[in-house]
N, C-alpha and C positions, 0 to 999 in steps of 0.2 A: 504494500500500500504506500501511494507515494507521498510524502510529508514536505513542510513546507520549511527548507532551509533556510535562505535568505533572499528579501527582494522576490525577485520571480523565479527564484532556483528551487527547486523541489527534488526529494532524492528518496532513495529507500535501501535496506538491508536485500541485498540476492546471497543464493548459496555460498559463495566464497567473497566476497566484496560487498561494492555499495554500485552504485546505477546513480547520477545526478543528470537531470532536464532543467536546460536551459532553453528557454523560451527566444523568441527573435526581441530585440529593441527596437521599435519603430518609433524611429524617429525621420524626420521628414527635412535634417541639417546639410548633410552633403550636397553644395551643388549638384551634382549629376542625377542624385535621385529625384531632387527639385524639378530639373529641367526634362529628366524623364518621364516625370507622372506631369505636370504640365501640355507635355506633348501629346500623350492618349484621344483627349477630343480632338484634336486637331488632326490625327490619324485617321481616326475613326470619321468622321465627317470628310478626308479627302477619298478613305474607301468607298463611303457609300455613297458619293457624290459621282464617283470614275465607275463605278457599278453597272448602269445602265447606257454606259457612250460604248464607243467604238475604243477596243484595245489593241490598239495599235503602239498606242506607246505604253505596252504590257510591262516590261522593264521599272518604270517609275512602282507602278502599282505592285508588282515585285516588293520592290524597296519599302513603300509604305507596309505593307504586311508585314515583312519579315521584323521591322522596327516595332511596328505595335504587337507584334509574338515578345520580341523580346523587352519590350515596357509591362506587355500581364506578365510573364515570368519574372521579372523583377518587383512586381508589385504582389505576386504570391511570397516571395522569398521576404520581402518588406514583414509583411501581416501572419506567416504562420511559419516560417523557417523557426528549428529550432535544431539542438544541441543535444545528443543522450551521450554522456561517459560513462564507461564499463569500467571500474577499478577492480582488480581482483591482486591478488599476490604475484601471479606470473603475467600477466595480460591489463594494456589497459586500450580500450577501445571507443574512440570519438567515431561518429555519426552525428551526418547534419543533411537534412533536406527536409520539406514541408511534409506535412498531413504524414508522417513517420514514414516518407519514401527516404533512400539512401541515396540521394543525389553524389554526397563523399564521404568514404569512410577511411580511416587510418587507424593500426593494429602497431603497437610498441609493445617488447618485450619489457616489461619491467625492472628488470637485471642489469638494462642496459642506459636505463633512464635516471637525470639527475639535475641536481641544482634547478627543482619546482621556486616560477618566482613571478611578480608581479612588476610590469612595464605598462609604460604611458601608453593608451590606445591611439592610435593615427588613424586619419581617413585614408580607406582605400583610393580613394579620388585624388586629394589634395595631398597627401604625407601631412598635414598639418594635424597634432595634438589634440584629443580630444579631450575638453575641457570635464574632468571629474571622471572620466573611463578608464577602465585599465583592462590588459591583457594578462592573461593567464601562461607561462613561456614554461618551459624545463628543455634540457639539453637529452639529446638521444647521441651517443658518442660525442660526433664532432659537431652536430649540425641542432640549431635552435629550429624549435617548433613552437609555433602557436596553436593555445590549445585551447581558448576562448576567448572572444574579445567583447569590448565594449562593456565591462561588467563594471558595476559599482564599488569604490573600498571596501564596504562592505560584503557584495558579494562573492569578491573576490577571497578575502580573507579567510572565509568562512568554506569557501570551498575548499584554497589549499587548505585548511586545517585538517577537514573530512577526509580528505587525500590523501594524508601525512597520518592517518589513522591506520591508513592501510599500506601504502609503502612511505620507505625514510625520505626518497630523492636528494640521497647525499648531495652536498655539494660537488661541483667541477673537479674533481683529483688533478688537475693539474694547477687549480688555485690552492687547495690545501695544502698540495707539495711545494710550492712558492714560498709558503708563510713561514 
C-alpha cells in the first residue's frame, strides 16, 4: 500500500526493498514548454483549416501534424509522467513514462553505485538553475546519473534518506583515498 513520503512522493515496503512514485511537476516555467502549449491552437486550426483544400502542398500539412503529435506528447508527459524507483539490496530500478507505460527504464547494480547526493536542478531548455529544485545524482563507477529531478529540499532529503535505509552509497573511493 502506497504511503505518502514527502511533497508528492509516495512509497511502500516490497519483498526485498522499498518502491518510491514520483509524480510529474507541472509546471508551465521553461520557455519551450510555454511556446509549445501556446502553439496547439494555432496547429490545430491550421489543420482543420488545410482539411478541406487541395493538398498539394501536403509537405507543410506534414509538418503541422507531426508538431502538434509532438506538442500532445509533451503535454501528456507535462500532466501525468511520472517516476517509480525499485530499491532493493542488489538492484535498483528507475522507470519513467505516463499512465505507468515504460517510455525509459535504467537497471544499476547496486555494488557498483555510490556517493547518492543532491544538485541544483537546471532546465532542460535553458541550462539555467532552477530556483528551489534539486536533482537527485549518485555515481555508477565513473559516470554520474540523474536519478530525479526537479524535487523539492525537502523531497529530496527524505528520499535519499529512504535510500540510504537500504543501501550505504558510499562515497566516491577515489575522494576518500585523496583525504
Amino acid at each position: 500500500m502506497l504511503e505518502p513520503l514527502a511533497g508528492r512522493l509516495k512509497w511502500e515496503h516490497t519483498a526485498e526493498g522499498i518502491r518510491v512514485i514520483v509524480p510529474s511537476r507541472f509546471e508551465i516555467g521553461p520557455l519551450g514548454d510555454t511556446i509549445l502549449i501556446a502553439c496547439i491552437p494555432v496547429l490545430v486550426v491550421d489543420v482543420v483549416a488545410k482539411m478541406d483544400k487541395d493538398w498539394r502542398g501536403w509537405s507543410w500539412e506534414q509538418l503541422t501534424l507531426a508538431l502538434l503529435v509532438v506538442a500532445v506528447l509533451r503535454l501528456i508527459t507535462l500532466f501525468a509522467d511520472r517516476t517509480v524507483l525499485t530499491l532493493n539490496p542488489a538492484w535498483l530500478t528507475a522507470r519513467r513514462g505516463p499512465f505507468g507505460l515504460n517510455w525509459k527504464k535504467s537497471s544499476f547494480a547496486t555494488r557498483r553505485l555510490h556517493n547518492l547526493r543532491t544538485v541544483p536542478s537546471t532546465s532542460d531548455w535553458t541550462g539555467i538553475k532552477l530556483q528551489g529544485r534539486e536533482t537527485v545524482q549518485f555515481d555508477e563507477d565513473n559516470h554520474t546519473c540523474d536519478l530525479v529531478k526537479q524535487l523539492t529540499h525537502g523531497e529530496a532529503a527524505v528520499l535519499i534518506e529512504k535510500m540510504l535505509e537500504i543501501h550505504s552509497f558510499q562515497p566516491d573511493p577515489s575522494e576518500v583515498a585523496g583525504q
